[in-house]
N, C-alpha and C positions, 0 to 999 in steps of 0.2 A: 214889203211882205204882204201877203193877200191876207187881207182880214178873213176871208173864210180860214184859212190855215193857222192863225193865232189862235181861233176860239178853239178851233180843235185839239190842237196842245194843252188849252188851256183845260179843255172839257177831261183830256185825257194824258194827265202830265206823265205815266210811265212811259209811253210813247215816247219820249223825248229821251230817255236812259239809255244809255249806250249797251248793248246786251252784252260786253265782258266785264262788265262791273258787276252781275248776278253772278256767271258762270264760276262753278267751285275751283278752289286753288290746289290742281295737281298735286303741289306737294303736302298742301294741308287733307287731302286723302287719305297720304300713306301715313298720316300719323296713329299710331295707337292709342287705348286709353291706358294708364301707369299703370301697373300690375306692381305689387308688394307682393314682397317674400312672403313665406309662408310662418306662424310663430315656430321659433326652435319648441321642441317638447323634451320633457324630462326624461323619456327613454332616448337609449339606455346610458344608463347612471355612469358616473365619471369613478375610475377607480377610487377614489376618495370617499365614495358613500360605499360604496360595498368594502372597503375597511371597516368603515363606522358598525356597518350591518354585520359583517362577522364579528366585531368584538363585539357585539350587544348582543350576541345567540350565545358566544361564547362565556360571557359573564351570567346569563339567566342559563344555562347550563351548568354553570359550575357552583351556582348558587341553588338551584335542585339538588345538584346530588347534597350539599352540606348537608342542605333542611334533611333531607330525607337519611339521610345516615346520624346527624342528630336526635331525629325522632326515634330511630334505631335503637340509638344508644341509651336511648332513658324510658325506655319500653318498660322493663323490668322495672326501673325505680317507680314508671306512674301505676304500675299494676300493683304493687306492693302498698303503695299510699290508701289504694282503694280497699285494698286488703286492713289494711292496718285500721283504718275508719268499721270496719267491721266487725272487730274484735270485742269484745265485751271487758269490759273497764274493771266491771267489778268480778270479773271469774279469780278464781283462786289462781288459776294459771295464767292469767295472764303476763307476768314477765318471762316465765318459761315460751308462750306465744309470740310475745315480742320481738325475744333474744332470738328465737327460730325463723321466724322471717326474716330478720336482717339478718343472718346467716344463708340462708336460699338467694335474697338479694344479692348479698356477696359474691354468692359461687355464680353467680349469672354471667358477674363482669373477669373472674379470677378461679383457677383450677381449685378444684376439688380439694386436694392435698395443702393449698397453700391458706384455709380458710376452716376447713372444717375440725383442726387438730390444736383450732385458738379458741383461747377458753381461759377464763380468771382473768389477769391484770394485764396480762399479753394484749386480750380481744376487745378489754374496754380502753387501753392507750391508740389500740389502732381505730379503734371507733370517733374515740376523741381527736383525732386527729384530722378528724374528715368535720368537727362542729369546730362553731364560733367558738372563738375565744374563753366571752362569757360564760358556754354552754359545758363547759368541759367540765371534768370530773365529778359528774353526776351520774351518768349513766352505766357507770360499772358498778359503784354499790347498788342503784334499784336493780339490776339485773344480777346484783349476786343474789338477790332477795327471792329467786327463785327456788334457791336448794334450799329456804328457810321453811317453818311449817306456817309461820307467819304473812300472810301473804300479804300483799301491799295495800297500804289504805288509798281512798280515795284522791287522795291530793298528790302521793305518790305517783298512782295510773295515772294522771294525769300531765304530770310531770312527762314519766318515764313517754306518755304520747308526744309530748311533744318536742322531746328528744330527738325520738325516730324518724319522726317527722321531720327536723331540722336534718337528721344523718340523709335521709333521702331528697330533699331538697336541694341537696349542696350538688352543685354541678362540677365542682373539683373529678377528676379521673381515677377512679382507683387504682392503687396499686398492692402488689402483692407484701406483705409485714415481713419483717425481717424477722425470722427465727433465732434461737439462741444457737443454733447450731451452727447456721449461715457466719454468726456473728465469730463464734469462736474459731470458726475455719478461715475467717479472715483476719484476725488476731495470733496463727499460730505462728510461732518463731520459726524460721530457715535455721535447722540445724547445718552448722558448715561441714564442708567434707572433710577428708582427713589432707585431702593438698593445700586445701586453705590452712588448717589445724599448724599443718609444718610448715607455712609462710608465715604464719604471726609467730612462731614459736623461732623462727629464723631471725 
């Protein structure tokens, strides 16, 4: 080989490289770069949550109306509480005052007729009937103490406040007292007729 031609390979070794060993490889061309799905998203929801979501509108809907028909119901009793803190302890009227408000209260939740024509031992067992236990058969003697000239001492108001207070506080439902009328029309005896009469008599 010509020494001139050695040094020149030598000076200049790419020369020597075959040019389809650079040249790009056709099919490594057509390759693409990987392309990933796209992340799944939370819309839209699988029927399973939009169950969940209707019964969670429907429970805080139907727990609005309670409250709100609860607070309804004891309207009259918290208006009457505040009333009753305003009466004065030591007036001579005050169990006449008393007795009068828990009867307004009354008619709030119960007709007219079934509430305003009680009075004496009738109106303090249905009163007592709505207190504790303990609290019972106190407040129909301070409230007969009305029609007395005597009017109640200190420790009595006091009492008798916190009576009404407890009658109002109770969250028991009213209902309407059983008259003696009620009571005897459901005690009267079935007089028999006269075909009966002539079958026992047979």
């Amino acid at each position: 080989m010509d020494p001139a031609t050695v040094n020149s390979e030598i000076a200049n070794p790419q020369a020597t490289v075959p040019m389809s060993s650079t040249a790009p490889n056709p099919a490594l061309a057509q390759l693409q770069d990987i392309i990933h799905p796209e992340p799944i998203g939370a819309w839209p929801w699988a029927i399973g949550y939009w169950l969940v979501l209707a019964l969670v509108i429907a429970l805080i809907t139907l727990l609005v109306i309670w409250l709100r028909k609860r607070a309804r119901d004891f309207a009259p009793k918290k208006a009457a509480k505040q009333l009753l803190n305003q009466l004065d302890k030591q007036a001579t009227s005050y169990a006449s005052d008393v007795n009068t408000l828990l009867k307004r209260t009354a008619m709030s939740y119960l007709s007219r007729e079934a509430i305003a024509s009680l009075d004496g031992e009738a109106w303090a067992t249905w009163l007592d009937s709505y207190l504790p236990e303990h609290k019972r058969q106190r407040i129909g003697p301070l409230l007969a103490k009305r029609h007395q000239a005597t009017p109640l001492t200190l420790a009595e108001a006091n009492e008798l406040h916190q009576l009404a207070q407890a009658w109002l506080t109770s969250k028991a439902k009213l209902s309407a007292p059983e008259t003696h009328t009620q009571t005897s029309q459901n005690h009267t005896p079935i007089q028999p007729t006269d075909t009966q009469q002539a079958e026992a008599q047979c």
